[in-house]
TIVEXMI-637387 format. One record per residue (C-alpha): residue number from 1; x negated, y negated, z negated. Coordinates in nm, 2 decimals, always signed. Example, Ala and Ser with C-alpha at 12.3 -4.5 7.8 and 13.67 -1.06 7.14 Angstrom:
<torro><i>1</i><x>-1.23</x><y>+0.45</y><z>-0.78</z></torro>
<torro><i>2</i><x>-1.37</x><y>+0.11</y><z>-0.71</z></torro>
***
This chain:
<torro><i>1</i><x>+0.67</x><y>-0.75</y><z>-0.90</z></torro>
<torro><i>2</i><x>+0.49</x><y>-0.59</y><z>-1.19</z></torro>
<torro><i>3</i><x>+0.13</x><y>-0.45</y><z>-1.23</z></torro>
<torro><i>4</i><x>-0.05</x><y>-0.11</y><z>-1.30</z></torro>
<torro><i>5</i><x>+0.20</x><y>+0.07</y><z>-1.47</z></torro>
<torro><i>6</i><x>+0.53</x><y>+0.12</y><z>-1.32</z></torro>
<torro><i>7</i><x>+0.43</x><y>-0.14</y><z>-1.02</z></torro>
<torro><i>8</i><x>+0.22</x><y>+0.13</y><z>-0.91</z></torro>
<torro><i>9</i><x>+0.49</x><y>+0.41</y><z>-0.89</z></torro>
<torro><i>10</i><x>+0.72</x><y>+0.16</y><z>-0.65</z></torro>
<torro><i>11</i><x>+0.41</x><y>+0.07</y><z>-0.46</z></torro>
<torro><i>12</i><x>+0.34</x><y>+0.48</y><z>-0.41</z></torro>
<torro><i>13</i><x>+0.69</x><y>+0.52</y><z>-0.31</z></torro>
<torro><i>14</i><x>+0.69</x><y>+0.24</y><z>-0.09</z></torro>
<torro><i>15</i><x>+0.39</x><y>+0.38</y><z>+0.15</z></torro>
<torro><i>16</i><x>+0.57</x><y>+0.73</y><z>+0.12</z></torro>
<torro><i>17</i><x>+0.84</x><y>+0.56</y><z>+0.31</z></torro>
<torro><i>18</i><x>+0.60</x><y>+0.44</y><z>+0.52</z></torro>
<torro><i>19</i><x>+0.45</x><y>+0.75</y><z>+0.60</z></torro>
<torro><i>20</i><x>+0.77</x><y>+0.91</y><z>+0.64</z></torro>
<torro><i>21</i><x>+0.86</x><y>+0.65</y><z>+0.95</z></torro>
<torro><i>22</i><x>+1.05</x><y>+0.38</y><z>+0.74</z></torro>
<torro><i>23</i><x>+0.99</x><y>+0.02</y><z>+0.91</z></torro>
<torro><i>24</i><x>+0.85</x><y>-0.10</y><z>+0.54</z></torro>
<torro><i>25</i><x>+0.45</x><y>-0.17</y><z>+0.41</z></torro>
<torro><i>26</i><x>+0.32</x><y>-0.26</y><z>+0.13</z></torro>
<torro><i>27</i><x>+0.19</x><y>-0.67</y><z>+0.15</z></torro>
<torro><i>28</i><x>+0.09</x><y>-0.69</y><z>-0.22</z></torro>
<torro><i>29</i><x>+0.15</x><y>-0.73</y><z>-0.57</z></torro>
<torro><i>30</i><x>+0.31</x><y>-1.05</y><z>-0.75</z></torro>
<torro><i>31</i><x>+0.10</x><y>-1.01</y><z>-1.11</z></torro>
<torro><i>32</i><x>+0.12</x><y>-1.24</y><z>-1.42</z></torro>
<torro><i>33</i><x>-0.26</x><y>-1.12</y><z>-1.55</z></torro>
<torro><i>34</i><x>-0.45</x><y>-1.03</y><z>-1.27</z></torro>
<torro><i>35</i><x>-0.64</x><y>-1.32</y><z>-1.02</z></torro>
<torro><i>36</i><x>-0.47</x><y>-1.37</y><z>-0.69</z></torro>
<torro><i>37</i><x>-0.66</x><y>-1.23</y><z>-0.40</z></torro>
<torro><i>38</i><x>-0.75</x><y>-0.90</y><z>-0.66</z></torro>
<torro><i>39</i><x>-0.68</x><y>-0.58</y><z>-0.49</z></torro>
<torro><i>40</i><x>-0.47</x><y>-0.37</y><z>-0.67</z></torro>
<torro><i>41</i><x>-0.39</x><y>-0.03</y><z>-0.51</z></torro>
<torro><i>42</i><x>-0.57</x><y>-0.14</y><z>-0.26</z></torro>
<torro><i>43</i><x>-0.33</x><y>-0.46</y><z>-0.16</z></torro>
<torro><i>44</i><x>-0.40</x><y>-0.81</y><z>-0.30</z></torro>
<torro><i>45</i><x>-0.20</x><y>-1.02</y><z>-0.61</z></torro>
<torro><i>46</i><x>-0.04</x><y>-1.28</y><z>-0.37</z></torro>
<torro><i>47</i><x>+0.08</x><y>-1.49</y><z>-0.71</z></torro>
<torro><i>48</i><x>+0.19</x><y>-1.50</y><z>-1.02</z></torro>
<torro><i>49</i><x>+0.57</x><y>-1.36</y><z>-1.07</z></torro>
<torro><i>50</i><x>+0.71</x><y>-1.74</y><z>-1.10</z></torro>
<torro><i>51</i><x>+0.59</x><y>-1.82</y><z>-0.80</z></torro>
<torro><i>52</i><x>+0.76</x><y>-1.61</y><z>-0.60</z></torro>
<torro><i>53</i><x>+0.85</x><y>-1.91</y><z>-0.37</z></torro>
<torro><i>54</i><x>+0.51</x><y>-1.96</y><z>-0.25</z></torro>
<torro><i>55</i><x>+0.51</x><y>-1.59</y><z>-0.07</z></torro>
<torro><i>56</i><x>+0.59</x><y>-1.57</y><z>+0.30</z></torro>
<torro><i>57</i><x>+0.96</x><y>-1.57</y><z>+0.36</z></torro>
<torro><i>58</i><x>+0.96</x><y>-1.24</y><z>+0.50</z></torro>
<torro><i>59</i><x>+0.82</x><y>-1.07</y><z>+0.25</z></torro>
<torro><i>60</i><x>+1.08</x><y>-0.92</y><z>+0.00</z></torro>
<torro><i>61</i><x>+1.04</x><y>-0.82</y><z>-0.32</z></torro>
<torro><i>62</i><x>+1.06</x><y>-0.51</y><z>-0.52</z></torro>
<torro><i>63</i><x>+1.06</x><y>-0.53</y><z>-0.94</z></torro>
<torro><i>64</i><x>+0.88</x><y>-0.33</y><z>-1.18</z></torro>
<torro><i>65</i><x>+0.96</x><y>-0.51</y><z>-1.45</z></torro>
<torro><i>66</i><x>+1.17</x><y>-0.25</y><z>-1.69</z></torro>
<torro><i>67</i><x>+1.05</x><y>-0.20</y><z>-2.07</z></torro>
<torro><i>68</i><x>+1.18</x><y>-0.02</y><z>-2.34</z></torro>
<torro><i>69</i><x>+1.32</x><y>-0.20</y><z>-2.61</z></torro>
<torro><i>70</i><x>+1.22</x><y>-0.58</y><z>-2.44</z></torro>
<torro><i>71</i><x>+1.49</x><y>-0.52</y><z>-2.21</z></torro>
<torro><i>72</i><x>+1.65</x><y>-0.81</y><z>-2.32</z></torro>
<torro><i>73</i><x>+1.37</x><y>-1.07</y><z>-2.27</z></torro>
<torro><i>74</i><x>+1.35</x><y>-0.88</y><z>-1.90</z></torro>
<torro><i>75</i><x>+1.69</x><y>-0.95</y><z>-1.80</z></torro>
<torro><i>76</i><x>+1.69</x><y>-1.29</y><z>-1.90</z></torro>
<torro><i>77</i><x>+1.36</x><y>-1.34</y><z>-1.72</z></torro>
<torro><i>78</i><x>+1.51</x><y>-1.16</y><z>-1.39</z></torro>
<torro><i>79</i><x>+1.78</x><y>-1.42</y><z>-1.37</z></torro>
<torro><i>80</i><x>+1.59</x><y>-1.76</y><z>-1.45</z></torro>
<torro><i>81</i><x>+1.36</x><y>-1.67</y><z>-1.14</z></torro>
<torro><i>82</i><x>+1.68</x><y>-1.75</y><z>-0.92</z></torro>
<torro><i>83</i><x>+1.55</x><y>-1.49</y><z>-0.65</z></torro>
<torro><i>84</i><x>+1.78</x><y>-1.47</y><z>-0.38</z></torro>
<torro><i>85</i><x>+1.97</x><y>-1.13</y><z>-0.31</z></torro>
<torro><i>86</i><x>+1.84</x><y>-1.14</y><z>+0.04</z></torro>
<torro><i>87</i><x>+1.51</x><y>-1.11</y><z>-0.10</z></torro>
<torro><i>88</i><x>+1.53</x><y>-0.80</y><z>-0.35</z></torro>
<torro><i>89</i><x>+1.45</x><y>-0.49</y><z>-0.15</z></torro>
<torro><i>90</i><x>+1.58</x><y>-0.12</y><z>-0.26</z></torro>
<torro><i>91</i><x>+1.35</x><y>+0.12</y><z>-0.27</z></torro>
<torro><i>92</i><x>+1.40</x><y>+0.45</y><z>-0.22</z></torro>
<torro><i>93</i><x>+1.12</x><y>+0.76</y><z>-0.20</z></torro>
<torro><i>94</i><x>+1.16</x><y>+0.97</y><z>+0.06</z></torro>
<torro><i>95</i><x>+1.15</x><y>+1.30</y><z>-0.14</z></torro>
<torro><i>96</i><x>+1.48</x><y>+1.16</y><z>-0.34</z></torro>
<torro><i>97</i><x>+1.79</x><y>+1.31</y><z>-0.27</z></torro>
<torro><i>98</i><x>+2.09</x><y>+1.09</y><z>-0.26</z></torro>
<torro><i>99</i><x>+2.46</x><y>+1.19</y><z>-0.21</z></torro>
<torro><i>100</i><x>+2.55</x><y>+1.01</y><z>+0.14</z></torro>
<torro><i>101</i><x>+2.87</x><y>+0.77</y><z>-0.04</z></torro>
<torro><i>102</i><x>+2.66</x><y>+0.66</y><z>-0.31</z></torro>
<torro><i>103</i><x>+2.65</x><y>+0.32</y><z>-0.37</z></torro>
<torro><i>104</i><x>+2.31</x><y>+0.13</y><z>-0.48</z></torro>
<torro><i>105</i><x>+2.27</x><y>-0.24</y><z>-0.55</z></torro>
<torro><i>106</i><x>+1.95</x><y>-0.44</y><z>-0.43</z></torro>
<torro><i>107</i><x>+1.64</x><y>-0.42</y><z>-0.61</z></torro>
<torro><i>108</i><x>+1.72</x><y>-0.09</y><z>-0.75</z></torro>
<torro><i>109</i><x>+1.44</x><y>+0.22</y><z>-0.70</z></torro>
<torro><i>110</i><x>+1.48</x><y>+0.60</y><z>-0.68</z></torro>
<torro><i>111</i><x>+1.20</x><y>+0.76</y><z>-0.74</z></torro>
<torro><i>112</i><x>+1.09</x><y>+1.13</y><z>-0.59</z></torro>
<torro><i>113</i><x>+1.24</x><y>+1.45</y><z>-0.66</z></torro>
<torro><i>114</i><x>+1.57</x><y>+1.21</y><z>-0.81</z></torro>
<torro><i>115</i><x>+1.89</x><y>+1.38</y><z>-0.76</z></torro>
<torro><i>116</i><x>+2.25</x><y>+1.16</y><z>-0.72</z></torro>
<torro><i>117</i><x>+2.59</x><y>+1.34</y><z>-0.71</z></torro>
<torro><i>118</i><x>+2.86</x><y>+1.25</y><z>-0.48</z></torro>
<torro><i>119</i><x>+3.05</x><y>+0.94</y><z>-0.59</z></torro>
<torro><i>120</i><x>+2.80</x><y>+0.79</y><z>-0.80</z></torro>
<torro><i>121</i><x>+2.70</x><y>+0.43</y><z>-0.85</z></torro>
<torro><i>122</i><x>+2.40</x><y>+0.24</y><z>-0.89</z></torro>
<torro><i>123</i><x>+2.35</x><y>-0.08</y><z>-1.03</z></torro>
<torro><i>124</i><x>+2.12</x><y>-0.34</y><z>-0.93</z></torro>
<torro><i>125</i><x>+1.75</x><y>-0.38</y><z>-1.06</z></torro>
<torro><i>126</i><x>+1.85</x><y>-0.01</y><z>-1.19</z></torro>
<torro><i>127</i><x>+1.56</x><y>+0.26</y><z>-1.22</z></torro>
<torro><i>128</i><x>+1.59</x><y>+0.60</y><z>-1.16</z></torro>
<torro><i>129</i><x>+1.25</x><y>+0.79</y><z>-1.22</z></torro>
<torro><i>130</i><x>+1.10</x><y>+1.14</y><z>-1.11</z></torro>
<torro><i>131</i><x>+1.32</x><y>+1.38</y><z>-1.17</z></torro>
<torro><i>132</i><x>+1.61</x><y>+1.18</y><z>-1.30</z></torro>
<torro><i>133</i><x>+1.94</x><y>+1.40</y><z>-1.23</z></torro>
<torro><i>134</i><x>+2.28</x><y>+1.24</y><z>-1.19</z></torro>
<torro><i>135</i><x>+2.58</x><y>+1.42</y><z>-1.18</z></torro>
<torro><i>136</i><x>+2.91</x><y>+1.34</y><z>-0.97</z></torro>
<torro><i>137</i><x>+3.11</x><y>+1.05</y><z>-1.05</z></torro>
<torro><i>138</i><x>+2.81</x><y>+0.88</y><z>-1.29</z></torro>
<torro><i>139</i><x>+2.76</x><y>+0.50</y><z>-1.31</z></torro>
<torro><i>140</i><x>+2.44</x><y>+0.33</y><z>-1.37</z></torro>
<torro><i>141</i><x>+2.50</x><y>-0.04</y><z>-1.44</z></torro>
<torro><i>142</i><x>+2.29</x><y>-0.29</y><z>-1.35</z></torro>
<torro><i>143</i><x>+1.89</x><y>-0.29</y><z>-1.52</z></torro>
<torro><i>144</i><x>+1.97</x><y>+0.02</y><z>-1.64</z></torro>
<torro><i>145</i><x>+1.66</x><y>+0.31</y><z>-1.65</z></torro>
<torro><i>146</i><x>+1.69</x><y>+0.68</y><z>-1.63</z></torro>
<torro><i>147</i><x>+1.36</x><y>+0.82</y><z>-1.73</z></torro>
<torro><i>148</i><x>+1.15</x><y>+1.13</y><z>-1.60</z></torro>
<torro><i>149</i><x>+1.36</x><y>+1.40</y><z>-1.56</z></torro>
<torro><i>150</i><x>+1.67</x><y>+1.28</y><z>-1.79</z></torro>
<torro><i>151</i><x>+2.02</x><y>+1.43</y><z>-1.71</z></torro>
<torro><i>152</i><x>+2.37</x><y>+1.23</y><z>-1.67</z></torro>
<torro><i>153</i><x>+2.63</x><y>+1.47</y><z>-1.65</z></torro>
<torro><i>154</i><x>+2.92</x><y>+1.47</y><z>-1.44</z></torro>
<torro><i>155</i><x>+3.15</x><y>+1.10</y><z>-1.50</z></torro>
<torro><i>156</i><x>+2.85</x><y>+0.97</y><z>-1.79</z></torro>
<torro><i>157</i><x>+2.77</x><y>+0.58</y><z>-1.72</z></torro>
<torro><i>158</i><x>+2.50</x><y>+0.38</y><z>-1.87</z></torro>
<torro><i>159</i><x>+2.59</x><y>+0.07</y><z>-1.98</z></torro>
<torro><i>160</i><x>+2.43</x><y>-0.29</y><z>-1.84</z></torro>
<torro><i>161</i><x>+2.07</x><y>-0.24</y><z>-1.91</z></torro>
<torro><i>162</i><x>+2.07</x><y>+0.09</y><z>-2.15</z></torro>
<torro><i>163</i><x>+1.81</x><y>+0.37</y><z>-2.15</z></torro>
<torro><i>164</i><x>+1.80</x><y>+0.74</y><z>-2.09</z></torro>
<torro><i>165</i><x>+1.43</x><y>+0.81</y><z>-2.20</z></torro>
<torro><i>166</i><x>+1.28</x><y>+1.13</y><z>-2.05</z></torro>
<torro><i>167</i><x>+1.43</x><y>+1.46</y><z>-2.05</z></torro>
<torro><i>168</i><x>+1.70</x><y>+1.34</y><z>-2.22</z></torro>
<torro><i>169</i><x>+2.08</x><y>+1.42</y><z>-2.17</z></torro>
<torro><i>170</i><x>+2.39</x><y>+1.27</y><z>-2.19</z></torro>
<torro><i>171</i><x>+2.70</x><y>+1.45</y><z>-2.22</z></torro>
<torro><i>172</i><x>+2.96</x><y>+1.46</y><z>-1.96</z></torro>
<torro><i>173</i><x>+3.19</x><y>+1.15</y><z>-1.98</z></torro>
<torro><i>174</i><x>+3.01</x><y>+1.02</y><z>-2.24</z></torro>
<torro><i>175</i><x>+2.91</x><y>+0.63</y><z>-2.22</z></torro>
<torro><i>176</i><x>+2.56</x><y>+0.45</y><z>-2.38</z></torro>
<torro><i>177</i><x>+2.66</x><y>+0.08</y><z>-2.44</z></torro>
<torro><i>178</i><x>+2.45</x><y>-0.19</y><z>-2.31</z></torro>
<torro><i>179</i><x>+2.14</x><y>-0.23</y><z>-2.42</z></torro>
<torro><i>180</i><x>+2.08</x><y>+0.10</y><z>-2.58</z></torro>
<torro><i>181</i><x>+1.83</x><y>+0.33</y><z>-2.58</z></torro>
<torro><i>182</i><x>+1.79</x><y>+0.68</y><z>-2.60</z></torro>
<torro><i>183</i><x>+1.46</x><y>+0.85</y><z>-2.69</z></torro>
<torro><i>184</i><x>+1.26</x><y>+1.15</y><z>-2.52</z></torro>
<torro><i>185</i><x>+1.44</x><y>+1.47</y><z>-2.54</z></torro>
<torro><i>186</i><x>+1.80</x><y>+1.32</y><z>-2.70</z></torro>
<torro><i>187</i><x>+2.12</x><y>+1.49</y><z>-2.62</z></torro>
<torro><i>188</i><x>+2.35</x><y>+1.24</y><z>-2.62</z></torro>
<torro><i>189</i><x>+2.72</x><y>+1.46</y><z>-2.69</z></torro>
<torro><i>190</i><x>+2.87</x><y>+1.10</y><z>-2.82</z></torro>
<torro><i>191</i><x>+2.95</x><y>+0.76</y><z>-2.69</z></torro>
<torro><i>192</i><x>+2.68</x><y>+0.52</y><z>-2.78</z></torro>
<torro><i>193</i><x>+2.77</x><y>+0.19</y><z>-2.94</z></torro>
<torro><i>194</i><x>+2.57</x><y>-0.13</y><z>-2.77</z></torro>
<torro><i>195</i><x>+2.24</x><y>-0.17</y><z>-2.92</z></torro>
<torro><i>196</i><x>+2.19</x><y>+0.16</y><z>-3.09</z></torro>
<torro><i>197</i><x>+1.83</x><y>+0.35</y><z>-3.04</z></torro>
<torro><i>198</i><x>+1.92</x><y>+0.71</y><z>-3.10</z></torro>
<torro><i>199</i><x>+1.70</x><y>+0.98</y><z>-3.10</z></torro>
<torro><i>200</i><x>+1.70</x><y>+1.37</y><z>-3.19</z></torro>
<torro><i>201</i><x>+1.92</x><y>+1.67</y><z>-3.07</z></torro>
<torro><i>202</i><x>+2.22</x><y>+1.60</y><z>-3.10</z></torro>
<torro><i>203</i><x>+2.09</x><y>+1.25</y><z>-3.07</z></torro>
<torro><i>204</i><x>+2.15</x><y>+1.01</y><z>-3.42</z></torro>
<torro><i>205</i><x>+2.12</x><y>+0.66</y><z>-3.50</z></torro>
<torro><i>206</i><x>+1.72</x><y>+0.53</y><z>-3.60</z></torro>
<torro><i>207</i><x>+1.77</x><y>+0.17</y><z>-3.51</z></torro>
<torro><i>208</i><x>+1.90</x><y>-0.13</y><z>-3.33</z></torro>
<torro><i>209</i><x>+1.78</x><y>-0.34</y><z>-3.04</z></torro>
<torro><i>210</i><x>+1.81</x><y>-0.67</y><z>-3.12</z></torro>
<torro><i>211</i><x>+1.94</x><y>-0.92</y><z>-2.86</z></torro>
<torro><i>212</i><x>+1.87</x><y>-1.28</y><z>-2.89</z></torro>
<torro><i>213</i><x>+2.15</x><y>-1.51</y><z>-2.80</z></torro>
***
């Protein structure tokens, strides 16, 4: 589910697990913009993303549907397309490396060169992109995104959907509240509040992420 931005990085992943002998290939892409039948990445739109229902049954589904600051609007999307768990696929690239006793909840994706500690958790629909470091004993809730190369130190959690933008850091035992964000390059050495954007080194307040009830 998504399109040519970050639905292309799960699609790559997915046909590097391919490649690599996992029993998993590509079928296609469920767009909003583009026409069914296009070929994107070389695979076709098989339909739009609320009519997920009209795709084969044994086709599962991997999301792609994370953006900063409309995480929100995402989330409440996510849940109103009442997609069975059965149906939400993990994805996971080859070149990752993942501490055996992790734990990962469906529709969650690990991209390559990710590293996860021993006794870490990872929430469904959570993101973890290239380079993403996770210490031992670090929680990642559920929608949650740990961008390019970020850093969670050893017992940090992100909150239900909060953000770790790239190359950022966040402190050991330190917690980001839901929904916040954290922009490129922040050192987090403070527990976040919900909703606050915070950005700099050591990371400050700039803003707020509004939530609509």
């Amino acid at each position: 589910m998504g399109g040519p931005g970050d639905g292309l990085v799960v699609a790559e992943a997915v046909k590097q697990a391919e490649m690599a002998g996992q029993p998993v290939k590509l079928a296609g892409f469920l767009n909003d913009i583009l026409s069914i039948g296009e070929l994107l990445y070389g695979v076709p739109v098989l339909a739009k993303i609320d009519d997920w229902r009209d795709v084969d049954g044994d086709i599962v589904f991997a999301p792609a549907l994370q953006k900063v600051r409309d995480m929100p609007a995402r989330v409440r999307r996510m849940d109103k397309l009442g997609v069975p768990d059965e149906r939400w696929f993990t994805v996971i690239h080859p070149r990752a490396a993942v501490s055996s006793d992790t734990q990962i909840g469906f529709g969650a994706f690990v991209a390559s060169c990710a590293t996860v500690q021993p006794e870490s958790r990872i929430g469904r629909f959570a993101t973890l992109r290239a380079g993403a470091m996770l210490g031992h004993h670090c929680q990642v809730d559920d929608h949650t995104y740990v961008g390019p190369n970020a850093v969670m130190c050893g017992r940090s959690r992100l909150e239900f959907a909060a953000h770790l933008g790239p190359g950022s850091v966040l402190m050991d035992s330190r917690t980001m509240g839901r929904y916040s964000i954290s922009g490129i390059g922040a050192v987090i050495v403070k527990n976040v509040p919900d909703r606050w954007v915070m950005f700099g080194n050591p990371a400050k307040r700039v803003g707020y992420v509004k939530v609509d009830l």
